[in-house]
Structure formats: C-alpha cells, structure tokens
VOGU-3710 file (C-alpha; in Angstrom, 3 decimals, decimal comma):
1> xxxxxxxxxx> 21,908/27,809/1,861  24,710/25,778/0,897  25,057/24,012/-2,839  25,894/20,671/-3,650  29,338/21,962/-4,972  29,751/23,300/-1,306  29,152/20,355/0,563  31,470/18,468/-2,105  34,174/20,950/-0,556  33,642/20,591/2,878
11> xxxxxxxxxx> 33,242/17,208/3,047  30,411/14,272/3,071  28,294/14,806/6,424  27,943/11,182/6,862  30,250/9,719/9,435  32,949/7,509/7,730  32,316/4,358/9,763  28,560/4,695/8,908  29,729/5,856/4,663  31,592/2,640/4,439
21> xxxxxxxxxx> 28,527/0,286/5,539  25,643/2,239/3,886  24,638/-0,455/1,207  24,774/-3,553/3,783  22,082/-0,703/6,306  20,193/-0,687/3,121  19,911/-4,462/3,104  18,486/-4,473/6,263  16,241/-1,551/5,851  14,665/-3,335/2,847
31> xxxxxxxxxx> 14,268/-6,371/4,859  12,374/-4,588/7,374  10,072/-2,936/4,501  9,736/-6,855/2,764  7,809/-7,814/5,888  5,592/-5,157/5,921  4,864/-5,198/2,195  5,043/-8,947/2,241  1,999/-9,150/4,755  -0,460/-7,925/2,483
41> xxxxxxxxxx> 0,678/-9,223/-0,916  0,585/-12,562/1,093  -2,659/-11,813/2,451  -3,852/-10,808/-1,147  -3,840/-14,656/-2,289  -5,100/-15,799/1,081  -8,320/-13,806/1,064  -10,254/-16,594/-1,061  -9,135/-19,114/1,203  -10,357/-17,275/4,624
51> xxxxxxxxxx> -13,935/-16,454/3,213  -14,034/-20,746/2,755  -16,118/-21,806/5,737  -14,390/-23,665/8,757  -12,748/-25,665/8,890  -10,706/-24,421/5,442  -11,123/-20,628/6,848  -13,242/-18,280/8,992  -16,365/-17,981/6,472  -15,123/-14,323/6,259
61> xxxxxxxxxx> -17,609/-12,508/4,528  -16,145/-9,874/1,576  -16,951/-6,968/3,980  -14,861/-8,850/7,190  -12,878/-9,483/4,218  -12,169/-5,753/3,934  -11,895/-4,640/7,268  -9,485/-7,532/7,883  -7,100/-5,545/5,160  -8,342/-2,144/6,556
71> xxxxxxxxxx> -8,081/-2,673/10,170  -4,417/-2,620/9,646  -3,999/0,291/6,979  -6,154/2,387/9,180  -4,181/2,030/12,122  -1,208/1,869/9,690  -1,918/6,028/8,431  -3,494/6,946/11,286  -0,206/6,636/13,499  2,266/6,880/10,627
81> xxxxxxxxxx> 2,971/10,253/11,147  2,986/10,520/15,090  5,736/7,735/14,321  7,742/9,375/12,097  7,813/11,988/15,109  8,789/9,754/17,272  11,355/8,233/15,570  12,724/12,231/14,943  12,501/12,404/19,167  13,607/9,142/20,618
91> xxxxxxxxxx> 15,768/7,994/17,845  14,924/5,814/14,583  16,864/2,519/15,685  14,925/2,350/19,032  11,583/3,111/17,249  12,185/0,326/13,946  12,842/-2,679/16,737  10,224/-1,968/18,818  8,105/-1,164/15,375  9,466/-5,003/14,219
101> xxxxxxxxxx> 8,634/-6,644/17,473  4,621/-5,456/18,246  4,510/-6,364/14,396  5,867/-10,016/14,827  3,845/-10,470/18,298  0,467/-9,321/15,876  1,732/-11,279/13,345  1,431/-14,229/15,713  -1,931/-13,707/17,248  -3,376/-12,670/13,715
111> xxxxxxxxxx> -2,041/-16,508/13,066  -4,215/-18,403/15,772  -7,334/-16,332/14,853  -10,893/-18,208/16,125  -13,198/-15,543/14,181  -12,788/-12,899/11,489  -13,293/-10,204/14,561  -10,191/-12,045/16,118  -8,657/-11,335/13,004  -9,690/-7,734/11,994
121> xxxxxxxxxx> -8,391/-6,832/16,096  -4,919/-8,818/15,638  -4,540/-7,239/11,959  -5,020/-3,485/13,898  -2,227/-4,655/16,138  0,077/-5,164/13,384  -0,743/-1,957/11,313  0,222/-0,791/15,306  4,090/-2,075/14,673  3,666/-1,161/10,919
131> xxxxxxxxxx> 3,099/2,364/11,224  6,513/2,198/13,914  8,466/0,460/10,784  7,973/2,142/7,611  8,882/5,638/7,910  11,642/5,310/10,175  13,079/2,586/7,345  13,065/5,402/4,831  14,123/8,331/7,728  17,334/6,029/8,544
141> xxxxxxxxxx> 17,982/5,360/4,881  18,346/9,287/4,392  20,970/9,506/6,529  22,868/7,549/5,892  23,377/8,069/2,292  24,839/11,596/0,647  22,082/13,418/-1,057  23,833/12,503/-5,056  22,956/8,563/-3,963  20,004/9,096/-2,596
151> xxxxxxxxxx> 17,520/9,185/-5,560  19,591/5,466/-6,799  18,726/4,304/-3,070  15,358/4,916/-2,920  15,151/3,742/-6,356  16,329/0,226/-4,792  14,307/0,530/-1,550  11,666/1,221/-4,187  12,729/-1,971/-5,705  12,063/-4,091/-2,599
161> xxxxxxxxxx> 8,858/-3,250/-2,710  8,609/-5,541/-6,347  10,810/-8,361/-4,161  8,049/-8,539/-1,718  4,703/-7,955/-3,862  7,119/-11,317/-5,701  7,636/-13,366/-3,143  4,815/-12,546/-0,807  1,824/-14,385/-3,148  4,307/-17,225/-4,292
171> xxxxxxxxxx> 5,302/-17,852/-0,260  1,151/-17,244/0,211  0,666/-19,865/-2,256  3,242/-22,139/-0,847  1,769/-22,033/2,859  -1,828/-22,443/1,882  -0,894/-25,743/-0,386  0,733/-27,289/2,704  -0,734/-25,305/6,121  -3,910/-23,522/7,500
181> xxxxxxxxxx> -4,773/-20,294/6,547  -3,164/-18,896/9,554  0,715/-19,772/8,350  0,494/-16,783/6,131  0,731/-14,767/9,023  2,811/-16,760/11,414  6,082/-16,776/8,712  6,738/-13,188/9,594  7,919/-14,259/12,938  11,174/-15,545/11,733
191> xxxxxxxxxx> 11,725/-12,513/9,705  11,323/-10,363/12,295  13,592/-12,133/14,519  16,612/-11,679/11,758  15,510/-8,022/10,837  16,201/-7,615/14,813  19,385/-8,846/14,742  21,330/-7,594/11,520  19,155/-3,841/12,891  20,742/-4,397/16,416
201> xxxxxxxxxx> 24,399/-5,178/14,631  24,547/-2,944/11,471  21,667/0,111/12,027  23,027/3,200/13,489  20,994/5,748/14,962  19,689/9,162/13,885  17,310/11,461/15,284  16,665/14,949/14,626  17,941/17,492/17,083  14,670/19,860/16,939
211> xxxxxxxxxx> 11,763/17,283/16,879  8,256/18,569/17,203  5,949/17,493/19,675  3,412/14,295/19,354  -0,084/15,541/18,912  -2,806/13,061/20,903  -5,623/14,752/19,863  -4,795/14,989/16,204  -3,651/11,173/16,303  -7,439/10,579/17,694
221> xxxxxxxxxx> -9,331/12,662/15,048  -7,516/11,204/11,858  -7,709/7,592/13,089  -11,726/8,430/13,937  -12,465/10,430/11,082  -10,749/7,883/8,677  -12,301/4,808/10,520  -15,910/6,427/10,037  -15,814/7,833/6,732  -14,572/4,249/5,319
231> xxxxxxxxxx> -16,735/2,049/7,397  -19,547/4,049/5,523  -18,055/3,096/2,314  -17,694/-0,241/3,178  -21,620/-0,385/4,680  -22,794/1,364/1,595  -21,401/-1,422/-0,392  -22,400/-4,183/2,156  -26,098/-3,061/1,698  -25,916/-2,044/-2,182
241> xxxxxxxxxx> -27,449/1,261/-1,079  -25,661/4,877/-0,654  -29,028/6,173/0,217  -29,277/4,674/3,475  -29,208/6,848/6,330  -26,731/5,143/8,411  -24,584/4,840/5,067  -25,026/8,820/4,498  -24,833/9,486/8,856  -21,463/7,830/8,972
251> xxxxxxxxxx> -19,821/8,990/5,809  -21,028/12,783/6,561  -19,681/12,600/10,035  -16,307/11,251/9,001  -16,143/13,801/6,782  -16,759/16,557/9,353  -14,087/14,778/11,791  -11,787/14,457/9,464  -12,138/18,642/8,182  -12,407/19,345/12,170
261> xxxxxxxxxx> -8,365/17,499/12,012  -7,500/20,176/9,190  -8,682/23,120/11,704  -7,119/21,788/14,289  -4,238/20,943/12,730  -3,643/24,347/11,112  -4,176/25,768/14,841  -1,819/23,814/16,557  1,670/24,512/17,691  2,741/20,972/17,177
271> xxxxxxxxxx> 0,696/19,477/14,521  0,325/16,162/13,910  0,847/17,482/9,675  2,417/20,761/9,024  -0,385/21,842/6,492  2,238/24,598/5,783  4,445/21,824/3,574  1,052/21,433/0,928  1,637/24,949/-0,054  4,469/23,640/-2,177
281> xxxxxxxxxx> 2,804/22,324/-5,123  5,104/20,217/-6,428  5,218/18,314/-2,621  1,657/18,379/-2,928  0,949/16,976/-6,556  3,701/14,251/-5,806  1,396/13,255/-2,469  -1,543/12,946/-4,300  0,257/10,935/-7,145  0,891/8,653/-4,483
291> xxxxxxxxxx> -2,474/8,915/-3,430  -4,261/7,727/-6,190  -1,951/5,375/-7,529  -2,677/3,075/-4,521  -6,119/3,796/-4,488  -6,267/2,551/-7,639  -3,836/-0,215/-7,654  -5,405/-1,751/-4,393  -8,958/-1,575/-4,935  -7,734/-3,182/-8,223
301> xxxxxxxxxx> -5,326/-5,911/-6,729  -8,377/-6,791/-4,381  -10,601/-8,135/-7,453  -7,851/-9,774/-9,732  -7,473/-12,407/-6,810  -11,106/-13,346/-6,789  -10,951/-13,507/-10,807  -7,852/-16,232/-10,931  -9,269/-18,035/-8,608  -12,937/-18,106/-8,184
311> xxxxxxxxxx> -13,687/-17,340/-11,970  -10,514/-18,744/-13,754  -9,992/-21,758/-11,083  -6,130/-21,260/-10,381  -4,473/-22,558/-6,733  -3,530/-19,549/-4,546  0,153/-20,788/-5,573  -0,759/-20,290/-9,453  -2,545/-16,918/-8,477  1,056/-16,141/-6,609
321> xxxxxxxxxx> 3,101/-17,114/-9,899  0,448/-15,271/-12,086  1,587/-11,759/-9,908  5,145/-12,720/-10,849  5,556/-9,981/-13,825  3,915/-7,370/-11,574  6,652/-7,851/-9,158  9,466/-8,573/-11,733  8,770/-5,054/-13,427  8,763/-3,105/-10,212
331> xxxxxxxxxx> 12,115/-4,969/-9,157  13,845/-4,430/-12,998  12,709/-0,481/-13,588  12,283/0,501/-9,959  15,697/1,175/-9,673  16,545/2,532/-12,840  13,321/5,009/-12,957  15,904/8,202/-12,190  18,137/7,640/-15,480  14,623/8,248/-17,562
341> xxxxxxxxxx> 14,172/11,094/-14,762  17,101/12,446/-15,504  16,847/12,131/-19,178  13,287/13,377/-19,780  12,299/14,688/-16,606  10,052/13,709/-13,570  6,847/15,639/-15,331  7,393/12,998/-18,347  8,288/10,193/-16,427  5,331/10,019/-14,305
351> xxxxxxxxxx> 2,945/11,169/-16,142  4,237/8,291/-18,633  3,589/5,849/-15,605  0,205/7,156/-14,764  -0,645/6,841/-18,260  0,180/3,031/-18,432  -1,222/2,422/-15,183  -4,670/3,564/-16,312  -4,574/1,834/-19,396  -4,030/-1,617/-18,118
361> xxxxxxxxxx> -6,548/-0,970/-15,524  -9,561/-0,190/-18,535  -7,397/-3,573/-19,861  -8,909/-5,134/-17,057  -12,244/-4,481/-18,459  -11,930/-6,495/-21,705  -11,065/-9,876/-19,663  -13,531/-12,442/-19,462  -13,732/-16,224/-18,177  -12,051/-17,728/-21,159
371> xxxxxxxxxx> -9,808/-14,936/-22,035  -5,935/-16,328/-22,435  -3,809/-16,146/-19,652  -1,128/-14,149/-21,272  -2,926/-10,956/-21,750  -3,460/-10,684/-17,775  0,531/-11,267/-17,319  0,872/-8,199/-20,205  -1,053/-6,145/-18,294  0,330/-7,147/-14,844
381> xxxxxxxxxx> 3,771/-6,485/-16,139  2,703/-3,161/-17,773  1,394/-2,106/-14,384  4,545/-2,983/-12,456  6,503/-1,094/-14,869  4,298/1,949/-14,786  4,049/1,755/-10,708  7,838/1,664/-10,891  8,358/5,156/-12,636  5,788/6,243/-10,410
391> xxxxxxxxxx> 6,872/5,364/-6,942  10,817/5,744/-7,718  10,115/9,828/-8,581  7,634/10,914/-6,362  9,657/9,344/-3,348  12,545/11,426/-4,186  10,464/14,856/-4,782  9,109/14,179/-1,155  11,948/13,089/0,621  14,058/15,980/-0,499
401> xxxxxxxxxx> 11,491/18,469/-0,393  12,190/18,817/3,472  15,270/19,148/5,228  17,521/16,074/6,359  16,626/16,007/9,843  12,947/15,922/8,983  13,094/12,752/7,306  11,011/10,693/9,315  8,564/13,502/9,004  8,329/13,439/5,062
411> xxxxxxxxxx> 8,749/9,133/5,171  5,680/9,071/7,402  3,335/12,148/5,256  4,522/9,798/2,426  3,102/6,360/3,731  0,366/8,280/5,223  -0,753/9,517/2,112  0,020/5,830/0,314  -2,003/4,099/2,616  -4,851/5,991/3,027
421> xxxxxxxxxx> -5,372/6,034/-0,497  -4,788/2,419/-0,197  -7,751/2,164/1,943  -10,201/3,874/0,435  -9,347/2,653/-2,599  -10,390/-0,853/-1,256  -13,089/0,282/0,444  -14,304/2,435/-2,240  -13,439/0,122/-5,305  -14,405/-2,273/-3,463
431> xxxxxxxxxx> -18,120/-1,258/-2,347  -18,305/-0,553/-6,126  -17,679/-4,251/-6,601  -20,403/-5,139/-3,904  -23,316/-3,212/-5,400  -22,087/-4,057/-9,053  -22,253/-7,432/-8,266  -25,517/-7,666/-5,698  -27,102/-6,330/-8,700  -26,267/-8,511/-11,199
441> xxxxxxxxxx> -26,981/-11,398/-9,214  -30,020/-10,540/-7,747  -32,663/-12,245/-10,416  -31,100/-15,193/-10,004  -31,250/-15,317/-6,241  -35,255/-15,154/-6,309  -36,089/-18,483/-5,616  -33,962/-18,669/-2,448  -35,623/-18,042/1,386  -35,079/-14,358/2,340
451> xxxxxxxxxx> -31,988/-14,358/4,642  -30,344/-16,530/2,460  -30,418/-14,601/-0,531  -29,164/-11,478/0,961  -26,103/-13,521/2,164  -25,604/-15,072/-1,134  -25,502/-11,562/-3,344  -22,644/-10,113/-0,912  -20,003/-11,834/-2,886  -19,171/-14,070/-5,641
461> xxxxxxxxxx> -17,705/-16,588/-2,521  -20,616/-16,118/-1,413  -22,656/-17,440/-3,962  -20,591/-20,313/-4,820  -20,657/-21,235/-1,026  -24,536/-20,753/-0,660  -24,558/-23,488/-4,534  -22,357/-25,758/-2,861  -24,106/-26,287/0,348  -27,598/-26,535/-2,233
471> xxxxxxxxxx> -26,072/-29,668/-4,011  -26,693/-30,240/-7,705  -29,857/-27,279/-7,445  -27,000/-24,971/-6,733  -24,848/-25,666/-10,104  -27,525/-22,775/-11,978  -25,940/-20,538/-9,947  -22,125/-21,148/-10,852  -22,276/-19,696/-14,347  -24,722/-16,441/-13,302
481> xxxxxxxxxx> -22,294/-15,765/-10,019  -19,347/-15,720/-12,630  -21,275/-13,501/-15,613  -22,091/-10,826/-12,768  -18,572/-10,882/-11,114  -17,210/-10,648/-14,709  -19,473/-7,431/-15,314  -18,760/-5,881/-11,620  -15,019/-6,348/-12,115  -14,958/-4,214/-15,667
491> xxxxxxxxxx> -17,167/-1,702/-13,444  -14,741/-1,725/-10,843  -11,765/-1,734/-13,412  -12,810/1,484/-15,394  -13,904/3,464/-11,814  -10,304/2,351/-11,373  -8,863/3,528/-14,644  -10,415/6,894/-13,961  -9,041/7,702/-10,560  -5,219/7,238/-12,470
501> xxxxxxxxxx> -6,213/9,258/-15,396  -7,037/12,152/-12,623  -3,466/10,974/-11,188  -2,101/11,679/-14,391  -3,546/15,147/-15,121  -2,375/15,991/-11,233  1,806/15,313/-12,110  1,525/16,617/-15,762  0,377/20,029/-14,396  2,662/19,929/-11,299
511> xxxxxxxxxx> 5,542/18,155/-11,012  8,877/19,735/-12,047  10,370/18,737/-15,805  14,010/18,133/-16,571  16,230/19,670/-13,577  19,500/20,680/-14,445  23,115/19,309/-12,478  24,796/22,013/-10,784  28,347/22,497/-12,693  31,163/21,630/-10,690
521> xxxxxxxxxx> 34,538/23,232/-11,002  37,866/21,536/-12,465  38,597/21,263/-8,389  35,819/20,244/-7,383  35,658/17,195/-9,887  39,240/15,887/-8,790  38,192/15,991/-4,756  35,269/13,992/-5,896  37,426/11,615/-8,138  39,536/11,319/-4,800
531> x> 36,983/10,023/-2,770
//
C-alpha cells in the first residue's frame, strides 16, 4: 500500500494537461450538480402555486404534491448506483451528457404538464437523467484532483449545493411572478445546453479499468421495494389511518422486497451494492449521517414553504429570499468545514452539525402566525451552517473510503443513501403532517357535505381552496385551517428534530476523531515546494 509521502515521490497520478485545468472541470462539474439541486429547491417554492386550481396550477392535491417530488427521487436512488456503474464501464464523460440531456428533454415535458399524473411521469423521467448526473459529477471530480485537494474540492462542490438551494427559490420566485407554473421547469433547458458544451470542451474522461457488472434484477427490486414501502407512507397519511389494511399490505410488502434486495444482493456476483463496504463502520455511520440528515431536512423544507406562504402570506419570490441564509451558510462554511475537521476532528465536527441541525428543527416548533420574521432566518441560517459541517465531512469519509477507480461507485452509494432518506423523509414527515393536520381540522369541517370534507382536511391548500370557492361562509375556516397547520407543523418539526438527534448519536459513536498528517521528510517537502 503506498503512503502519501510515496506518491509525493513518484509523482502526481493526474495527467499534467488534465492537473493544470482541474479548477475550471470543477466549474463545470458544479454546474452540472446546480441543475440538479436547483430543480427541487425551485420546485420547493412552486409547490403552493401547483396545488392552486387551473388555470393558476394543476389543483395538485398535497399527496400528488408528494409523489410529484418523489417520482423523481425514487427513480433518482433507485438507478443511482447502476449509474455510478456505468459511468465506471462506459466512461463518466459519455454517461454525465447523456445524464444532462434525458434531464433537459424531462425538464421540458415536466414544463407543458396537462395533469399532476403528467407531471409525477415527466418528474420520473428527470430523476431518469438525474441519477446519470450526480455520481458521475463527483466520480470525475476524484480524478481529477490529487487526494491532499480533494477534501477542499468537495468542500466547494459541497458549496454548490448552497449556490443552488440560493438561487433555485429566488429564480422560482422570479418565474412564478412573471410565467406559469411550468417555467420553473422549462429554465433548466438552457442550462443544460451550456453544461453540454463547457463538458464536451473541458471534461476529460475516466473510467475504471475493472468495473463490475450492472445488476437488472437488483435495479428492479430496490426501485419496487422503495416505490411500495413509500407509497404506503404516503396513503397512510392521505387517509389519516396506519391501520388500514392497504396502508399496512403495501408498507409490509415493501418491506419484504426491499430485505429480499439485501439477500439477493449479498448472493450476487455483481451486486448492485457491495454489502461487504457496510462492514466498515465508519463508511457506514457516515451513510447513515447522510441518511438522516436529508430525511430530516426535506420532510422539514416541505412544510416551511406552506408556512411563508399559506400561513404568513409571503410571494413565492419573498419565500425564495426568506431561504437566502440557508443557502448563504452552506455556500460560506461548506468549504471551509475541513479546517474545523482538521482542527477538532470529523467526530466533533459533525456531531457539532447534527447537534445544531436538531435544534433549529425543535426551533421550528415555537413559530407561530405572528412570530417575527427574523427568528425563521436565525434558524434557517443555523441549519445551513450545521448541514455544511455535515455534508463537507461525511463526503470525504465516503469518497476515500474506497479506492480511486471506484469512485463512481462510492458517489452513487452516497446519493443513494441521500436521496432515499430524502424521500422518506417527505413521505414520512410528511404523512405526519397529513394526519396531524386532518385531525385538527376535522371539527371544523362538520357542517360540510361528505366528499367535500374529506377533500378539504387533506391539506391546509386544501382548506383555503374549499373557503374560497364557499364565499364569505368560508372565511370561519381561514383562521382554524391556520391554528391546525400551526400545531401539525411543531408535530412534524419535533418528529423531525428527533430523527437528527439519532443522526447525532450515530457519528459521535462512529466516525473517526482528529487524524493525524503523515510527516514528510526534509526531501520530500522541497519536491513538493517545487511543484
């Protein structure tokens, strides 16, 4: 095994050509990664407006609502790691343009939308190009960058993730103020076409030279298994009632697909996941940090948008400047996460970040309809900071937990692992949301017909759309729909807080502390000095 002060010696094992052009490949990579992060933080501030009846939006109910996000994160981590595979085969240039072009052709169909099924089918065709992007943006980035400047450049690719969560509800915000719903998704199109072009100029290629083989039938029990045991979340929620036996039926035989993919999986010559890396359990706590960071962040970030706006009244552009500190932490400390890492360790630095992350999600709990603004921009900048020394870490533990040439491997177990948490964590948080809500609201909705009142106590858009279309009898229900959102948010908020507080015990137990430089000879220092 060869040292850090041997490969100093012998030489980087980056090609020059490729050396001298690694921070303008960077560029591009993070460009890629903006569009796919940008999509959903975009999407974030457009939900309100696509649950507004037509003309405005579809009349998307909050359950269309979360398929329409979950469509394309199941598809996303379903194929992210059959990509990553692919990208290690047939080479990680070829697979991020044709990644970047089923995403901008999805993009544009998800645009012209007739019906939220449209959407929820156009939304799975862009998780398609997603899953294509993502991992191979990370695979590429490790090599092309010596292993001493790779924890700074994920710490910046880390940062572009706060660039886009930025811009992505401010251009949202933008769009909807001037254009129908469906510009949100048709400005990725001219992204794309750039990200093409600087990829086809500046990208070079990489693959690795022993790739593994794709797995079908893997690929087709994680997508089924993770499709069925959420879609039983989500019904649970939709009906207010974990009892039912369609609810139970569907989340019990997701569960036994998705523990038939672990057999499988452990059985197969060419796994889809090499269960062998989770014996590691510093590559395993670092996974699950990621884990349950997103599902709590997402189930969270899914809420706060119906609170500035259907509670507190804000435009989706004000909602988009309100997420500005979220994004402005991420994009300050995200790059700058490894000097506390190296000063106090990754154990300290995480946990730290887990820590805050919880905290500001029970802060969620304490806001109410007239609370000041300024204490949700506190905790939205608290959260950024503490997703920051979070995401910046972990990456690095994961990404050089595996060799080099299994990059696109560790990238895609990585987003895998980020998005399905992701998911559930909307579909869980979420469904939490529903029944906290339905039955909160429920008194009030006595004097409506039958069918009516079910429809009303799905949502609080609901409500307020069911009151406007009653006229002045439908103002009693305004202040009621807002108390029992208000009370199903700090629900929501503290189920939240205590999925990161289990995130936190996870890295404090398992993730490494303080590790030490290697010492480098008198020699050694001067060929550095020489480079």
């Amino acid at each position: 095994m060869t040292t850090p002060a041997d490969r100093a010696l012998a030489g980087p094992r980056i090609p020059e050509a490729v050396h001298r052009r690694r921070w303008a490949i960077l560029g591009v990579l993070m460009l890629s990664l903006l569009i796919v992060v940008l999509d959903n933080s975009i999407l974030n501030v457009a939900i309100k407006t696509i649950s507004t009846p037509a003309p405005t939006g579809l009349g998307a109910t909050q359950s269309e609502l979360e398929w329409a996000i979950n469509a394309y994160t199941l598809v996303f981590a379903g194929l992210l790691f059959s990509a990553g595979l692919l990208g290690d085969r047939l080479g990680r240039k070829r697979i991020l343009l044709g990644g970047l072009a089923v995403f901008g052709i999805g993009s544009a169909l998800a645009a012209f939308s007739g019906s939220p099924g449209e959407l929820i089918a156009f939304r799975a065709v862009m998780g398609l190009g997603a899953a294509f992007v993502m991992p191979a943006t990370l695979a590429v980035l490790m090599n092309v960058f010596e292993r001493e400047e790779q924890p700074k450049a994920i710490g910046i690719w880390a940062g572009g993730v706060g660039l886009a969560i930025a811009i992505g509800p401010i251009t949202g915000g933008v769009l909807l103020d001037h254009f129908w719903w469906g510009s949100v998704f048709l400005i990725n199109v001219p992204i794309v076409l750039l990200a093409l072009a600087l990829m086809l100029w500046l990208v070079p290629d990489s693959r690795d030279p022993n790739p593994g083989r794709i797995d079908p039938i893997g690929v087709v029990l994680s997508v089924v298994g993770l499709i069925l045991l959420v879609y039983g979340i989500i019904r649970g929620g939709e009906l207010a009632d974990f009892t039912d036996p369609t609810v139970l039926g569907t989340i019990a035989a997701g569960l036994a697909v998705l523990v038939a993919f672990v057999v499988f999986e452990k059985r197969s010559t060419h796994p889809s996941i090499d269960v062998t890396y989770f014996k590691n359990k510093v590559f395993s706590a670092a996974i699950a940090a990621i884990a349950l960071v997103f599902f709590a962040l997402m189930g969270v970030t899914f809420f706060s948008v119906f609170y500035t706006q259907s509670v507190r009244g804000y435009s989706p552009l004000e909602t988009g400047l309100l997420m500005l500190p979220l994004a402005a932490a991420q994009m300050i400390f995200a790059p700058r996460a490894r000097l506390l890492v190296d000063r106090f360790g990754y154990k300290a630095t995480t946990t730290a970040g887990m820590v805050i992350i919880a905290a500001m999600l029970a802060a969620f709990a304490t806001l109410e309809a007239d609370t000041p603004i300024w204490r949700l921009e506190v905790i939205f900048f608290l959260m950024g900071t503490g997703m920051a020394h979070i995401m910046t870490p972990v990456s690095v533990v994961i990404m050089q937990a595996l060799p080099r040439e299994k990059a696109g491997s560790a990238s895609a177990l990585s987003n895998t692992f980020r998005q399905v948490g992701g998911a559930l964590g909307i579909a869980v948080l979420g469904s939490v949301l529903s029944t906290a809500y339905r039955g909160g609201i429920e008194d009030e909705l006595g004097p409506l017909p039958a069918g009516l009142r079910h429809t009303a106590g799905e949502s609080i858009e609901s409500t307020l759309g069911v009151a406007a279309k009653l006229g002045p009898e439908g103002r009693a229900l305004v202040g009621p729909a807002h108390d029992a959102f208000l009370h199903a948010m700090h629900v929501t908020a503290l189920w939240g807080a205590g999925v990161a507080v289990l995130g936190a015990i996870v890295v404090a137990l398992y993730l490494p502390g303080k590790v030490a430089a290697p010492q480098r000879s008198e020699e050694e220092q001067e060929l550095v000095k020489g480079e």
